[in-house]
C-alpha positions in Angstrom: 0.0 0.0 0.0 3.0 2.3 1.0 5.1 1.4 -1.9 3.1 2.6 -4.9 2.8 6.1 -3.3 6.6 7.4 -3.0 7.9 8.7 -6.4 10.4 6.3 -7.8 12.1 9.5 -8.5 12.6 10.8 -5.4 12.5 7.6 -3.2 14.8 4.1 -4.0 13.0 1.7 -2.0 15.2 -1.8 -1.1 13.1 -4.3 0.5 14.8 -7.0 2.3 12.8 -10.2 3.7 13.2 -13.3 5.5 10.5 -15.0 3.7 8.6 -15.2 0.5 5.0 -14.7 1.0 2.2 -13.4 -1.6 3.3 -9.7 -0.6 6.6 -10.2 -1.8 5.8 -12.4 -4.8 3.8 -9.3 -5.7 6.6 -6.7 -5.3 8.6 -9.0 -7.7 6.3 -9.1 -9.9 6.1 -5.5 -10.0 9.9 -5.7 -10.5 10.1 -4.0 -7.2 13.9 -4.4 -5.6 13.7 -7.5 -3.4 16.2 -9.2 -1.3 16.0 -12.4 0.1 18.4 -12.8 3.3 16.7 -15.1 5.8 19.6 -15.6 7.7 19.5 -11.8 8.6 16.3 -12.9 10.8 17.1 -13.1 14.8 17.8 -15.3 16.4 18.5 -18.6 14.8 16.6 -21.7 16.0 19.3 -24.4 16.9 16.5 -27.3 17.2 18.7 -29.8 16.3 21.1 -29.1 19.2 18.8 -29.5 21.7 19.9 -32.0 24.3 18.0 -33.1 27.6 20.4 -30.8 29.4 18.2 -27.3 30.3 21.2 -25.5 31.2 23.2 -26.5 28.3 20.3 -25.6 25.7 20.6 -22.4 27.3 24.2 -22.1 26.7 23.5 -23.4 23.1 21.2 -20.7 22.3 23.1 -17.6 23.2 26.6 -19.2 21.8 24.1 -19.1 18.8 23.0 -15.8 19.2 26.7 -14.6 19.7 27.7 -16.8 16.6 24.8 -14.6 14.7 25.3 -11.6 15.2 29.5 -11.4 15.2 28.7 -12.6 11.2 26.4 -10.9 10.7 26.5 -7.5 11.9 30.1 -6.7 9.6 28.5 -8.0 6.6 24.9 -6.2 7.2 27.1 -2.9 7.7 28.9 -3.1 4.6 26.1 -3.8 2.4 24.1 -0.9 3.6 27.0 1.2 2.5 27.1 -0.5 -0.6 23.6 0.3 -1.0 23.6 3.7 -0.2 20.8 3.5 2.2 19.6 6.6 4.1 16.5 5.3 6.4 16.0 1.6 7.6 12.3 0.8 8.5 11.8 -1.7 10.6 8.7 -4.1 10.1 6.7 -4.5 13.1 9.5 -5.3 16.0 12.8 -4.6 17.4 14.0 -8.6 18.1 14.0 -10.0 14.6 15.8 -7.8 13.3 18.4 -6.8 15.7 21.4 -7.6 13.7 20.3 -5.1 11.2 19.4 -2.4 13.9 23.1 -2.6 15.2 24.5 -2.4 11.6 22.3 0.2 10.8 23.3 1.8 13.8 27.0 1.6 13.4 26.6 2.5 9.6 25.0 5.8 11.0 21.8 5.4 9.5 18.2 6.7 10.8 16.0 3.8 11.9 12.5 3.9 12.3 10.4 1.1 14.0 6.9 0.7 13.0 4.5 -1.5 15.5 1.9 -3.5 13.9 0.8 -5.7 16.8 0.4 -5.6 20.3 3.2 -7.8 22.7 5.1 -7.4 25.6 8.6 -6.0 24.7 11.4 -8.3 25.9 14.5 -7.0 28.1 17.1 -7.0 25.1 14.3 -5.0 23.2 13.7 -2.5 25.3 17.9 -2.2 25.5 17.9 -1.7 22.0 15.0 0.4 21.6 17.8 3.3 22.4 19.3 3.0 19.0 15.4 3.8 17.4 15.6 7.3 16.0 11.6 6.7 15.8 8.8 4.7 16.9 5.2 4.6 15.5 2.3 2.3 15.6 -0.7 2.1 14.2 -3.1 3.1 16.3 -2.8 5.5 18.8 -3.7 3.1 21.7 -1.1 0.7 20.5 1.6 4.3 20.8 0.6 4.4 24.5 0.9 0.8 24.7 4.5 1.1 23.6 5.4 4.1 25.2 4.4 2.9 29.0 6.6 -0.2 28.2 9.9 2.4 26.6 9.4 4.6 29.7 7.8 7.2 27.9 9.6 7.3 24.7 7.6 9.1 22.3 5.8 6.7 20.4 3.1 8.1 17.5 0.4 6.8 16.4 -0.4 7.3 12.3 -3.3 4.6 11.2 -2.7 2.8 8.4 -3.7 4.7 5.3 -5.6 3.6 1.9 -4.7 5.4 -1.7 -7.7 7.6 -2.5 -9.2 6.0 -5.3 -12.9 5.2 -6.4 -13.6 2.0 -7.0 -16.6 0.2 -8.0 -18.0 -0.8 -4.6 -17.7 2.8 -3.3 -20.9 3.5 -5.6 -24.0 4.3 -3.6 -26.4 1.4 -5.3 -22.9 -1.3 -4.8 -23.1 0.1 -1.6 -26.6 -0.7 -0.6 -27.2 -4.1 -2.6 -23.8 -5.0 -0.2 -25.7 -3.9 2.6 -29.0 -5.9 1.5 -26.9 -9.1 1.0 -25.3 -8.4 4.5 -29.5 -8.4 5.8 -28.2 -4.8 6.8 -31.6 -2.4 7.7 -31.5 1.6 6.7 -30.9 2.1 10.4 -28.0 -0.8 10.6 -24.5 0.5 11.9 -22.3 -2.4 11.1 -18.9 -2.5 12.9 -16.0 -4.5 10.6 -12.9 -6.3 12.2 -10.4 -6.9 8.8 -7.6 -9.2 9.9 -6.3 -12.8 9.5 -8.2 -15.1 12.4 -5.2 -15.4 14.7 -5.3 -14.5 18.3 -2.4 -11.5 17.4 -5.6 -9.5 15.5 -7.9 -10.0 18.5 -11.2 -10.7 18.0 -11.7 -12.1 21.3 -11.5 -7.9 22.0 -13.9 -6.7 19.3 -16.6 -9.5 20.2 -16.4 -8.8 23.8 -16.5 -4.6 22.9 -19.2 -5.3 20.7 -21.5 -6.8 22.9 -21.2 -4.4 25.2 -21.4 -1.3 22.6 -24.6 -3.6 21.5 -26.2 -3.4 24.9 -26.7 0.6 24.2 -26.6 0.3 20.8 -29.3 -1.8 19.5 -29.2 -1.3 15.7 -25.4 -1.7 15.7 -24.0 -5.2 13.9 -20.4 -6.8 13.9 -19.1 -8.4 10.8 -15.4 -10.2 10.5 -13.5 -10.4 7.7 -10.6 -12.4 7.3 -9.0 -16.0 6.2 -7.9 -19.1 8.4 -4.0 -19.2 7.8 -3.9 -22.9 9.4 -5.8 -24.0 6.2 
């Protein structure tokens, strides 16, 4: 949504991902610049290390960790030089991509985090969260959320936004036959929650809202929208 609104001529947009989901079959597609590093992700998983031993799993892990980031942080440095790059936007966190925040960081680039969901921050992100030029979330209760957890870093909230463009269904008769099929009345005001059904979007939050916005609200209706991604 973001991508299609920054003039190619004043914006070179690099997207790097640790997967390859529709979104990103899309931008290549659309001949977008993608790159593929999945070993940038943090941390590794080293499952097949595990032993019966709690302690030394532990020990495992962070030798792992360590291992990770000493590779990785050199190379993630040089190639945002290479690259020219001028801003780094984080998707969504701090912990998976903490390897690129520190090469970012010692490159001497600005680095902006954007929340998506809502989670409790964990101690090595909140230690991090100081090399953040800017935090920002998508809803302004999610920017409080963050900020109580960052001590009161600032943390702003800018919804998500949608190009301005009239499409078909914006039409006033789409509009009602969409409302008839939905067994909408004139008087109907229907609340929609658009999100895959995972318990990260919480719905457990807009049914329980709902029912009590319903209880002085009688003519207001709840519709979800939304796919199953265990299918």
């Amino acid at each position: 949504s973001l991508l299609p609104l920054l003039d190619p001529h004043q914006f070179d947009v690099k997207i790097v991902t640790y997967g390859s989901g529709p979104f990103i079959q899309q931008l290549r597609q659309e001949n977008r610049a993608v790159y593929y590093f999945s070993k940038w992700r943090f941390p590794w998983l080293i499952a097949e290390l595990k032993t019966p031993n709690k302690l030394l799993n532990r020990a495992i892990y962070f030798f792992g960790i360590g291992i990770q980031l000493i590779a990785l942080v050199p190379v993630i440095t040089v190639w945002l030089c290479l690259k020219k790059v001028d801003l780094i936007h984080l998707n969504n966190e701090i912990l998976s991509h903490l390897p690129l925040l520190i090469a970012g960081r010692l490159a001497g680039k600005q680095i902006v985090c954007h929340f998506h969901g809502w989670r409790n921050l964990t101690s090595t992100e909140k230690l991090a969260s100081r090399y953040v030029d800017k935090f920002i979330a998508v809803t302004q209760s999610g920017a409080d959320f963050y900020s109580w957890q960052l001590n009161g870093k600032n943390v702003e909230g800018i919804p998500n936004g949608l190009a301005d463009q009239e499409k078909e269904e914006d039409k006033p008769e789409v509009r009602d036959e969409t409302r008839r099929k939905l067994g909408l009345k004139e008087n109907d005001f229907l609340a929609i929650l658009i999100g895959r059904f995972i318990p990260l979007k919480g719905h457990s939050v807009f049914f329980r809202s709902l029912a009590k916005a319903m209880a002085k609200n009688p003519n207001l209706r709840g519709l979800v929208v939304g796919n199953d991604p265990s299918d």
